[in-house]
C-alpha positions as CSV (number, residue, x, y, z in Angstrom):
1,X,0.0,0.0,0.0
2,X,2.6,2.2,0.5
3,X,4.0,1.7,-2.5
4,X,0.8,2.3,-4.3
5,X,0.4,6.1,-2.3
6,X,4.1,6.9,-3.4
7,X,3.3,5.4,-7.2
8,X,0.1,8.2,-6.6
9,X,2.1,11.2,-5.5
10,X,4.6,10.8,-8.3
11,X,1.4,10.8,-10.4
12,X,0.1,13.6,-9.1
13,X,3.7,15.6,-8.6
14,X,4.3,14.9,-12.6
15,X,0.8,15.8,-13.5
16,X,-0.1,18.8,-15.0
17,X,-2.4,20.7,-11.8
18,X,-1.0,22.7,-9.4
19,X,-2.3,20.8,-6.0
20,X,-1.9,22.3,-2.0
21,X,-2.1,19.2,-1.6
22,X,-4.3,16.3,-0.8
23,X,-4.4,13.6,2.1
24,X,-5.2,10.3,1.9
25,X,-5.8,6.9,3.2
26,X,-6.0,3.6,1.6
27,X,-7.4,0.4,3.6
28,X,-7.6,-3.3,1.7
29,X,-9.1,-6.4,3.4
30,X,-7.4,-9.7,2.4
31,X,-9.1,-12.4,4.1
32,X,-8.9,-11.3,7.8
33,X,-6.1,-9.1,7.6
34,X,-6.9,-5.3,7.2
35,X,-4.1,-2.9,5.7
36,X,-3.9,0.5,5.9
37,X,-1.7,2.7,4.7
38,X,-1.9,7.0,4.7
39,X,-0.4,10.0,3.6
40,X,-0.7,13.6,4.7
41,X,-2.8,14.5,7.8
42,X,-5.7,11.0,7.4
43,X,-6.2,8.2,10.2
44,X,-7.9,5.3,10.3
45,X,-10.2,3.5,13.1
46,X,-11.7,0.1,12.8
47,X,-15.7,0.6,14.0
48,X,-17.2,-2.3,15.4
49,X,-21.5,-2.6,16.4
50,X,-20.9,-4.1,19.8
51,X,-17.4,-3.3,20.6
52,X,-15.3,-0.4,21.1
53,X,-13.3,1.0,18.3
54,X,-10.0,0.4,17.2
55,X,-7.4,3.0,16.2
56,X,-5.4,1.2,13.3
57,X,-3.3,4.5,12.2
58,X,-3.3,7.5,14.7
59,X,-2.7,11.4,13.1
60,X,0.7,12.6,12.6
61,X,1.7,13.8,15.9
62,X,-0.7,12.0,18.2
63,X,0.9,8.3,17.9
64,X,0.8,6.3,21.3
65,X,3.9,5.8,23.0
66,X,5.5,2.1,23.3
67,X,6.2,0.9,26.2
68,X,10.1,2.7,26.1
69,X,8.5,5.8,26.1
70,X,8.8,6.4,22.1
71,X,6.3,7.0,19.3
72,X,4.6,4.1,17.7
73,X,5.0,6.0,14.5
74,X,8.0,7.4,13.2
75,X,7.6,11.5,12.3
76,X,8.8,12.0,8.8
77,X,12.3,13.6,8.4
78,X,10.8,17.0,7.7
79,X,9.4,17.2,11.1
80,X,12.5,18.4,12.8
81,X,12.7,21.8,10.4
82,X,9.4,22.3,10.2
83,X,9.1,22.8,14.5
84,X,12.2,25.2,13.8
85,X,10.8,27.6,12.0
86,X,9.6,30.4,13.3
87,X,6.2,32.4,12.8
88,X,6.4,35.3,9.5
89,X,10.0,34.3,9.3
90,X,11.3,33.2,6.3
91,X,13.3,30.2,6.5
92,X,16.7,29.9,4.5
93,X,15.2,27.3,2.4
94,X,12.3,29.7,1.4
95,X,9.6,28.2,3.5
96,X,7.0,30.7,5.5
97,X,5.1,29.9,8.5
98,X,2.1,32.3,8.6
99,X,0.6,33.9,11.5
100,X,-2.6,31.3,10.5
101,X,0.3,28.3,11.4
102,X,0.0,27.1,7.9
103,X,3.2,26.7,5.8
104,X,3.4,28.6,2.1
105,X,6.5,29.2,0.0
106,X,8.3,33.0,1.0
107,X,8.4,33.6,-2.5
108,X,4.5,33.1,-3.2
109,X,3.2,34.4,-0.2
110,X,5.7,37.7,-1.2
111,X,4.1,37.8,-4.5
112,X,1.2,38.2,-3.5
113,X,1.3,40.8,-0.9
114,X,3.6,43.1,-2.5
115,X,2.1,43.0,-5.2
116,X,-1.6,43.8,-3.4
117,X,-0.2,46.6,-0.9
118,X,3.4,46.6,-0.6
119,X,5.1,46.2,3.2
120,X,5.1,49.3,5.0
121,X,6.8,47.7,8.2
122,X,10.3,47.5,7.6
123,X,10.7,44.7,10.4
124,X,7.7,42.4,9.2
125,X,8.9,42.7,5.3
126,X,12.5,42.1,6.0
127,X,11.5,39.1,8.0
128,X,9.2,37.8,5.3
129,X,11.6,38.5,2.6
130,X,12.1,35.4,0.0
131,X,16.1,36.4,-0.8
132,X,18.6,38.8,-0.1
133,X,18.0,40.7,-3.1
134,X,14.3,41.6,-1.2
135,X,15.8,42.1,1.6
136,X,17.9,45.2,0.0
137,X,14.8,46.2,-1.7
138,X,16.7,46.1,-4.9
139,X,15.1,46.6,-8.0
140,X,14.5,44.0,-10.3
141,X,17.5,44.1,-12.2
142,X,19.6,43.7,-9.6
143,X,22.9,46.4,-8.1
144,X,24.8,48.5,-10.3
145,X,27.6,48.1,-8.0
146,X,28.4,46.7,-4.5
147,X,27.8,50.1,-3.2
148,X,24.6,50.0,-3.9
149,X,24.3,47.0,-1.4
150,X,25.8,49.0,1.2
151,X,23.3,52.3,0.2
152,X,20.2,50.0,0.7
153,X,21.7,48.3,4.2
154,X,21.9,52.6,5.3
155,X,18.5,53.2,4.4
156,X,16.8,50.7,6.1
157,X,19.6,50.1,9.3
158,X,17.5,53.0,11.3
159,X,14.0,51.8,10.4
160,X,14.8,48.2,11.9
161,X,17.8,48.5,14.5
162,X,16.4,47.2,17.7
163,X,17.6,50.3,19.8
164,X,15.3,52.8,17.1
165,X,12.0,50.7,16.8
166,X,9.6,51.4,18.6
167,X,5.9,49.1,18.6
168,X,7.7,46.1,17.6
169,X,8.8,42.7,19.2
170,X,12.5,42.9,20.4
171,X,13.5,39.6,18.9
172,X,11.9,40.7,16.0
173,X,13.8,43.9,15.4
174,X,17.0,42.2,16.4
175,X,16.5,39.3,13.8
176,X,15.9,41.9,11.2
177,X,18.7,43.6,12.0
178,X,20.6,40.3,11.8
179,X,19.2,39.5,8.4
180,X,19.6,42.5,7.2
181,X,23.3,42.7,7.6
182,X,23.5,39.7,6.6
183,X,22.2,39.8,3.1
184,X,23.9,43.6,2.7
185,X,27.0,41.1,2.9
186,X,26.1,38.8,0.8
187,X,25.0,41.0,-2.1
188,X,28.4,42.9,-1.8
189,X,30.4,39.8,-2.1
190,X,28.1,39.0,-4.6
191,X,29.1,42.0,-6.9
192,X,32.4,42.6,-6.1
193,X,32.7,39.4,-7.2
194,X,31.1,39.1,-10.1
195,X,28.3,42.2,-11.0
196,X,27.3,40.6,-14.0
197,X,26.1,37.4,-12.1
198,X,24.5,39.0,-9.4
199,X,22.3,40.8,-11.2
200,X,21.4,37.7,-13.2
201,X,20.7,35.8,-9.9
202,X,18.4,38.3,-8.9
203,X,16.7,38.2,-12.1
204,X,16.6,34.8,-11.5
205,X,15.0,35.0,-7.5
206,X,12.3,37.1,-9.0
207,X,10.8,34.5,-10.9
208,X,8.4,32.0,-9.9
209,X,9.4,28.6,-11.0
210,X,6.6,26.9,-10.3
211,X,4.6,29.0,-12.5
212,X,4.3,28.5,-16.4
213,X,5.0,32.3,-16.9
214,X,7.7,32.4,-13.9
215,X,9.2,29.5,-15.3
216,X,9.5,30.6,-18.7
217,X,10.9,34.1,-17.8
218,X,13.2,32.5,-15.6
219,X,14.9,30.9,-18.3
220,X,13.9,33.4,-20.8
221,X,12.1,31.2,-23.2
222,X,8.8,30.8,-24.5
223,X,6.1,29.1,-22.4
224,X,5.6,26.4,-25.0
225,X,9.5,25.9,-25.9
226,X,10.7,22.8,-27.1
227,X,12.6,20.4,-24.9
228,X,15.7,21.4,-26.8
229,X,15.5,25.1,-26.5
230,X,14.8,24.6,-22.8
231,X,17.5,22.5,-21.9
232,X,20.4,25.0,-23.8
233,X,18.4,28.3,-21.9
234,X,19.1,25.8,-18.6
235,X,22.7,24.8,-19.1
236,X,23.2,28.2,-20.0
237,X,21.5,30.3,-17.4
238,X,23.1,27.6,-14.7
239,X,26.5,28.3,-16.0
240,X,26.0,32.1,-15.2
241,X,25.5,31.5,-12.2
242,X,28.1,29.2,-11.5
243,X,30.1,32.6,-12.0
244,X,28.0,34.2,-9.1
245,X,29.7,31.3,-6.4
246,X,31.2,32.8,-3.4
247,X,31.6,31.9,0.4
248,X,29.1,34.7,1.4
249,X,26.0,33.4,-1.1
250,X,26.6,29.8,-1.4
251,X,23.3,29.0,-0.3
252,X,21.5,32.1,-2.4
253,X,23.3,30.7,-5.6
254,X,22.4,27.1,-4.9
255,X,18.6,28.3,-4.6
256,X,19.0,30.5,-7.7
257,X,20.3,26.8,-9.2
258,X,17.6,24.7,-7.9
259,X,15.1,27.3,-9.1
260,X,16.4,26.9,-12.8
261,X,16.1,23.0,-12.5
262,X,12.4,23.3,-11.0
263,X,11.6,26.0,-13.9
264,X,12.3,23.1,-16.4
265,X,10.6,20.8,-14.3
266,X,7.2,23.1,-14.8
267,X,7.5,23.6,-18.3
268,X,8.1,19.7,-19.0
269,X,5.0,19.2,-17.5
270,X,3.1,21.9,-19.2
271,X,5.0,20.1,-22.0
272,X,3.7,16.9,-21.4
273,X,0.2,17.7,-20.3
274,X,-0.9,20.9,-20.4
275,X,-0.5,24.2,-18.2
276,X,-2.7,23.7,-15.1
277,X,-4.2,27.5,-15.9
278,X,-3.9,30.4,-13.1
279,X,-7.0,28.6,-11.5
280,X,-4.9,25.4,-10.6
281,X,-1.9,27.8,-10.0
282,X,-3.6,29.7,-7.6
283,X,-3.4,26.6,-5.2
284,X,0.3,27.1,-4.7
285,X,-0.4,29.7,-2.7
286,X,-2.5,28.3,-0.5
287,X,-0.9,27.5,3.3
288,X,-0.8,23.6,4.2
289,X,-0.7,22.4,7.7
290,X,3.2,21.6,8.8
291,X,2.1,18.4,9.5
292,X,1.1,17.9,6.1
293,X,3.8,17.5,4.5
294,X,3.5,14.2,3.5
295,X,0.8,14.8,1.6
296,X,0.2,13.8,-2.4
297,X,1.6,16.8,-4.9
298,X,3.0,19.1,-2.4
299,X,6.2,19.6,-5.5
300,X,6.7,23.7,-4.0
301,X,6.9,22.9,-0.8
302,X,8.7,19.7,-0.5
């Protein structure tokens, strides 16, 4: 059964709709043995006319202890990074947990609020940022220079040093702070480095790969490009990147990598079976419960 729930998933995470998700559970009766099997945020209870029911498979997070004193039921392996993450901050791996405790990607939940009423508190946006480049507030095409890193870190220093705000939760101020001299470093290593490939792996951050259109400008083809095309515009954009590689953005240029991969992903599947349309699209956005992770089709946030 477990096999046929993962065989599902893959179905789902190569098919051509753009799923929050789904739970699941599948039960089979072979003679008098009863399997079950589940994924995502499902249980299953055996119900009986004159007897008590049974619990065969308890919800994530509420298995029965064994008789050591551990869980029944293994936790999957994202549970550990999922309990670390911290309420409107964005996670180095571009994962949000909302004030609502449902888990989006930073870089759709971003989308859409800046693009409805952009952030007026400095502290909240900086914590909510997807990258370092929206951290800056840089424009879209990315620095000039590296002074222009260090011009963006001045402008905003005051408005989120812990000492200056006022109305605002200590820790958050001071993680703000944190993170945003954190990425003003980055994005002047970045450029000093190499200009040319910053500013390309900020063109790159901008994009949503999980979107047809996103994916396409990411690697700055057409939304119904030919396997061939797509793969050159991938090699090519990766390479550019590759320039971008230094100790202070390691993990920023890998994301900018992985981002290109999933953009090819998306338009292979639009490929294969069709865009799912902004109406299926729109379902990335929507907030899944942490401890539904192990859900069917959850691609974006996995």
């Amino acid at each position: 059964l477990k096999e046929v729930l993962e065989g599902l998933d893959r179905d789902l995470v190569n098919g051509p709709h753009g799923l929050g998700g789904c739970d699941g559970v599948v039960a089979v009766l072979v003679g008098e043995n009863l399997v079950t099997a589940a994924a995502g945020q499902a249980s299953a209870v055996l119900l009986f006319e004159d007897a008590d029911a049974m619990p065969l498979l308890p919800l994530l997070g509420q298995e029965e202890e064994g008789e050591d004193g551990s869980a029944s039921t293994a936790a999957p392996a994202t549970a550990p990074s999922v309990s670390q993450l911290q309420r409107g901050h964005a996670s180095e791996q571009g994962a949000l947990l909302g004030s609502d405790g449902r888990l989006r990607r930073a870089k759709c939940f971003w989308d859409g609020t800046e693009a409805k009423e952009p952030q007026e508190d400095a502290v909240k946006r900086i914590l909510q940022a997807p990258d370092v480049f929206s951290v800056l507030g840089m424009a879209e095409q990315g620095p000039e220079g590296a002074a222009e890193a260090k011009t963006a870190y001045k402008r905003l220093a005051l408005k989120v040093h812990p000492d200056k705000v006022r109305n605002c939760d200590p820790v958050d101020a001071k993680a703000a702070f944190a993170r945003l001299e954190a990425a003003c470093a980055s994005v002047q290593a970045l450029a000093e480095h190499n200009c040319e490939a910053c500013r390309q792996l900020c063109r790159v951050l901008r994009c949503d790969p999980y979107t047809l259109k996103g994916a396409a400008a990411l690697l700055q083809v057409e939304t119904d490009a030919e396997e061939p095309q797509v793969k050159k515009a991938l090699e090519d954009t990766k390479q550019k990147l590759a320039k971008a590689q230094v100790q202070e953005a390691l993990a920023e240029v890998q994301r900018g990598i992985d981002a290109c991969n999933t953009a090819a992903e998306t338009l292979r599947i639009a490929r294969q079976a069709g865009a799912p349309g902004s109406a299926g699209e729109r379902l990335l956005v929507e907030g899944v419960a942490p401890e539904s992770l192990t859900a069917f089709g959850l691609r974006d946030l996995r």
